[in-house]
C-alpha positions as CSV (number, residue, x, y, z in Angstrom):
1,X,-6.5,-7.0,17.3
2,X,-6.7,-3.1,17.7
3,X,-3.0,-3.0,18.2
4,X,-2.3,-4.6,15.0
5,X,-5.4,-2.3,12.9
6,X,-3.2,0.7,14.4
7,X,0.0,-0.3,13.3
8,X,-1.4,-0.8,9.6
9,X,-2.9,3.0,10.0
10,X,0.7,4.1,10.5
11,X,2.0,1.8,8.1
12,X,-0.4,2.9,5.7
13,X,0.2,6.8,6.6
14,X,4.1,6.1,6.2
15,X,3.1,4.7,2.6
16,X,1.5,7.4,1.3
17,X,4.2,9.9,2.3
18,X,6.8,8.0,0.8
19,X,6.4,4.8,-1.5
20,X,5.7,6.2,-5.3
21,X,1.9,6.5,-6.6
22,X,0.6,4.5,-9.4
23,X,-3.0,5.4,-9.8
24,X,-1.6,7.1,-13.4
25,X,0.3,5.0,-15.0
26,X,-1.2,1.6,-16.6
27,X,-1.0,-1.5,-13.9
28,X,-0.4,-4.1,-16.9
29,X,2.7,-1.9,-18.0
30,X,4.5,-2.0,-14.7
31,X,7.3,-4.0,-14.0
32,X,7.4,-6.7,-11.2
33,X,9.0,-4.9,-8.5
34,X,6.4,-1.9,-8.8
35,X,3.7,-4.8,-9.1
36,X,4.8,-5.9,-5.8
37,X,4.8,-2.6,-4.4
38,X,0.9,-2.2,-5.5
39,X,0.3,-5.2,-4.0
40,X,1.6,-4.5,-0.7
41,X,0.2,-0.8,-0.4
42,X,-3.2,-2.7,-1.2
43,X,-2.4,-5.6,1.3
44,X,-2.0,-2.4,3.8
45,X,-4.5,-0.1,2.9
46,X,-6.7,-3.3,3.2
47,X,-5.6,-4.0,7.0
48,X,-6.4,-0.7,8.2
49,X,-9.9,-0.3,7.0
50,X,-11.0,-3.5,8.6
């Protein structure tokens, strides 16, 4: 279990430097694909706190 809570701390690192932010634009106006990618940076950012 602490491997897999590291590799979502790098994963989550790795996001952060190079997936786009959204926290300014308006969630309802984005299309899917930048949906998805707020879903998975959440998924992530999830994993690594536990």
């Amino acid at each position: 279990m602490h491997e897999m809570k590291q590799v979502f701390k790098i994963l989550a690192n790795v996001n952060k430097v190079i997936m786009p932010r959204f926290s300014q634009k308006d969630i309802t106006r984005l299309s899917k694909i930048e949906k998805a990618l707020v879903a998975y940076r959440y998924w992530v950012t999830i994993n690594a706190l536990d």
